[in-house]
N, C-alpha and C positions, 0 to 999 in steps of 0.2 A: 129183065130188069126188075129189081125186086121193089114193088109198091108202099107208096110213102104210107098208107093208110095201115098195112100191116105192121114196117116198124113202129107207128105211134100206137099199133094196138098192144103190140109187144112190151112195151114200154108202159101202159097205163095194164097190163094184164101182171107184168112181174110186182109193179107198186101193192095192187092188189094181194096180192102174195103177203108182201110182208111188211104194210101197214094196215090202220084201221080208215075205211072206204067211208066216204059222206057222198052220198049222189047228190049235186044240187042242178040239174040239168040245166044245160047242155056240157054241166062239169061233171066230174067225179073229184073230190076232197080227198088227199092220204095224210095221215098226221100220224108220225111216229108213235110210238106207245109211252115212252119214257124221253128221249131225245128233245129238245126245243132246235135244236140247230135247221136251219131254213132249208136248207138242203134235202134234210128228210120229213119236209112235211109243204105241200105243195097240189097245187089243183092240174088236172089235166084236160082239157076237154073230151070229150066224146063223137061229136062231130065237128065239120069245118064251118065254125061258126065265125059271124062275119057282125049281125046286125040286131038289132033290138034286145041285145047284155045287161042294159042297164040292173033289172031287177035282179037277176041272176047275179051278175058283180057285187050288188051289194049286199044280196044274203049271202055270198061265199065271202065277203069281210066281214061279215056278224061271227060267220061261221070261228073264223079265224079268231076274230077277238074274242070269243067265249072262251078258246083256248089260250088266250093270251099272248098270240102269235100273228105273227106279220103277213097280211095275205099276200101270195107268191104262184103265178103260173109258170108252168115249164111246158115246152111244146114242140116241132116240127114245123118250122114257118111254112114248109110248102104243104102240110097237112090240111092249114087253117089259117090262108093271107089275110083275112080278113082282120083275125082277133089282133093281131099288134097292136093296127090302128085305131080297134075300138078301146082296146085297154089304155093306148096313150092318153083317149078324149077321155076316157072314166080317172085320169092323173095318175094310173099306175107308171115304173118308170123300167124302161130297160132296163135289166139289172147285169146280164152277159149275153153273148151271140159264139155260140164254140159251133164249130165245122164237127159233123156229123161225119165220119167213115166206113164202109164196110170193106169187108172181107170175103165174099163168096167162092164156096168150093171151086178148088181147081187154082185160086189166083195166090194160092197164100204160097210164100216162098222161106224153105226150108232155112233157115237159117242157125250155126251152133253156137250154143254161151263162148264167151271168151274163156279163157282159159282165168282157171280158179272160181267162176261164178256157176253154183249150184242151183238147180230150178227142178223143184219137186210141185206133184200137184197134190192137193188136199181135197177127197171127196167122202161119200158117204162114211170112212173110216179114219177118221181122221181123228189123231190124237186131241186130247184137251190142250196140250200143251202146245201144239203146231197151231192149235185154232188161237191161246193167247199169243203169242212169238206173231200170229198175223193181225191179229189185232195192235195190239200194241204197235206193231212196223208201220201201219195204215194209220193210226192216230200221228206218228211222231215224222212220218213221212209227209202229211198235206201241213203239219204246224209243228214244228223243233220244237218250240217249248213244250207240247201235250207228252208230258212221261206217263201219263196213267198207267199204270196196267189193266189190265184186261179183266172184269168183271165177270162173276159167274152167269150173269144176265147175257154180258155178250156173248161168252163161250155159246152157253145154249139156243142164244138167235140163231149165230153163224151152222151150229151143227143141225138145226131144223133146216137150212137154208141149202146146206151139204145133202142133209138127206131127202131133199126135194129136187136136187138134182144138178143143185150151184158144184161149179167147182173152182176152189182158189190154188193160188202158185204163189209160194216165197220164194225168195231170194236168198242164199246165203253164201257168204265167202268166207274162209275159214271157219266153215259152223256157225256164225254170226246170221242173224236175218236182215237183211239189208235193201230187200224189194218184198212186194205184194201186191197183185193183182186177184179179182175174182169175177170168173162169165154167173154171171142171173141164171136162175133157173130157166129153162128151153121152153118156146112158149110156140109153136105152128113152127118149129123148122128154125129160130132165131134165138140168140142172145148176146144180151150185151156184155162186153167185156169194160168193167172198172174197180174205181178205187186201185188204179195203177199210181203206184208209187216208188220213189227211191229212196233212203234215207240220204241227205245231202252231201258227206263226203264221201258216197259212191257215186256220184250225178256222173254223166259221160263218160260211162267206162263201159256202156252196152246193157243195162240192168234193164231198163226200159225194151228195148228191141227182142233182150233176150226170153223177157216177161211174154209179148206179145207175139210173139214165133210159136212160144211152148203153147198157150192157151188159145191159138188158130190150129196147132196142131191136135191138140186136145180133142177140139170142137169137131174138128171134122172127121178124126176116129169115132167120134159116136154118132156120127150120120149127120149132122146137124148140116143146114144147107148156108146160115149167112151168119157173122160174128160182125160187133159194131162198135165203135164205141165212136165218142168226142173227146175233142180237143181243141184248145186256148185259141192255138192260134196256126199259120202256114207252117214255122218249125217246128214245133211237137207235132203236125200231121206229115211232115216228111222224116223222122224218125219211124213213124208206123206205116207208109207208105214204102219201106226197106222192105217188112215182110210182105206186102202185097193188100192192104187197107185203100181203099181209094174215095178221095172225098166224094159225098154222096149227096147231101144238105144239111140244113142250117138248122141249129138248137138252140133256141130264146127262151130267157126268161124274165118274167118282169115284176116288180112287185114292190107294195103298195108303200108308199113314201112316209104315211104316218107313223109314229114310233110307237113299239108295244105299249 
């Protein structure tokens, strides 16, 4: 049984990676470099902290509001039962609860794209062009209206990310890209698989499934021992329970009700 402490270290060891770190113990602080979106900037803890946060809470909201950003924890509820409850009484507010899944060698089941869906994977070689076509898919995949295209900033995030050991997968049907997913760099044996998406009039035609088949099969050609990810809700965790994902626990996060 692979231990809740590992995947939360996994997780605060990839953030590490590819934000900039604020220790304020019993936290660690990541706050994008460029980004404000809340998602990529967020506290983790360090241990399973339960009791006496006060001070701690409220220098990581100092923390946050120097950068002009909304404080936000994300965590492992069985890592740390404690912190929900203390973040409730400090007025932080649940903000999401997605089901946590793994995948461990042996259980992931082979599964092949439907006919006409193309799934290539993107690693340390990985075109400029394959890296914007996924960027660009991942922005317009979690929100229709974001057309950006894909900045030279992100290009060379994503390929420092490829070259540390991330590797991503498009989607595409007739040459088109229409899916994208990417596992985190490997951190003791583990990575996460996200930023799965589908562009929306591809939704239900196996883009998802076929994403999460290729990047278990990926993972575990390079020895890797467990692949993970979350999800919403029971239906998006039995579309990845197809390939062999089995829920594992619960992923909270909560964060701070004041407005920037």
């Amino acid at each position: 049984m692979l231990a809740i402490g590992r995947l939360q270290a996994a997780l605060r060891g990839v953030a590490r990676l590819r934000y900039e770190a604020l220790s304020i113990p019993p936290f660690t602080l990541f706050f994008h470099p460029s980004d404000p979106l809340p998602y990529f900037n967020y506290a983790i803890p360090d241990e399973p902290v339960s009791a006496g946060l006060a001070p701690a809470l409220r220098a990581a909201r100092e923390a946050f509001k120097k950068r002009g950003l909304r404080a936000r924890f994300e965590f492992i509820e069985a890592f740390a039962p404690g912190l929900a409850p203390a973040l409730s009484a400090a007025r932080f507010i649940e903000e999401d609860r997605q089901r946590l899944l793994v995948c461990a060698r042996g259980r992931e089941l082979a599964i092949a794209p439907p006919e006409g869906i193309a799934v290539s994977s993107l690693a340390e070689r990985a075109t400029p062009g394959d890296v914007r076509d996924l960027v660009a898919t991942q922005r317009c995949g979690f929100d229709p209206a974001d057309s950006r295209p894909a900045t030279e900033t992100d290009v060379e995030r994503l390929l420092e990310e490829l070259g540390r050991g991330a590797v991503a997968f498009l989607v595409r049907v007739e040459g088109e890209p229409v899916g994208a997913a990417i596992t985190t760099e490997p951190l003791n044996g583990l990575t996460e698989l996200c930023g799965l998406c589908t562009l929306e009039p591809f939704r239900r035609r196996g883009v998802a499934t076929s994403l999460a088949a290729a990047a278990a099969r990926k993972v575990f050609e390079r020895g890797l021992e467990s692949v993970f990810l979350t999800v919403a809700d029971e239906t998006a965790g039995r579309v990845y329970s197809r390939v062999g994902f089995l829920p594992y626990a619960v992923m909270l996060s909560y964060g701070d009700p004041q407005p920037r």
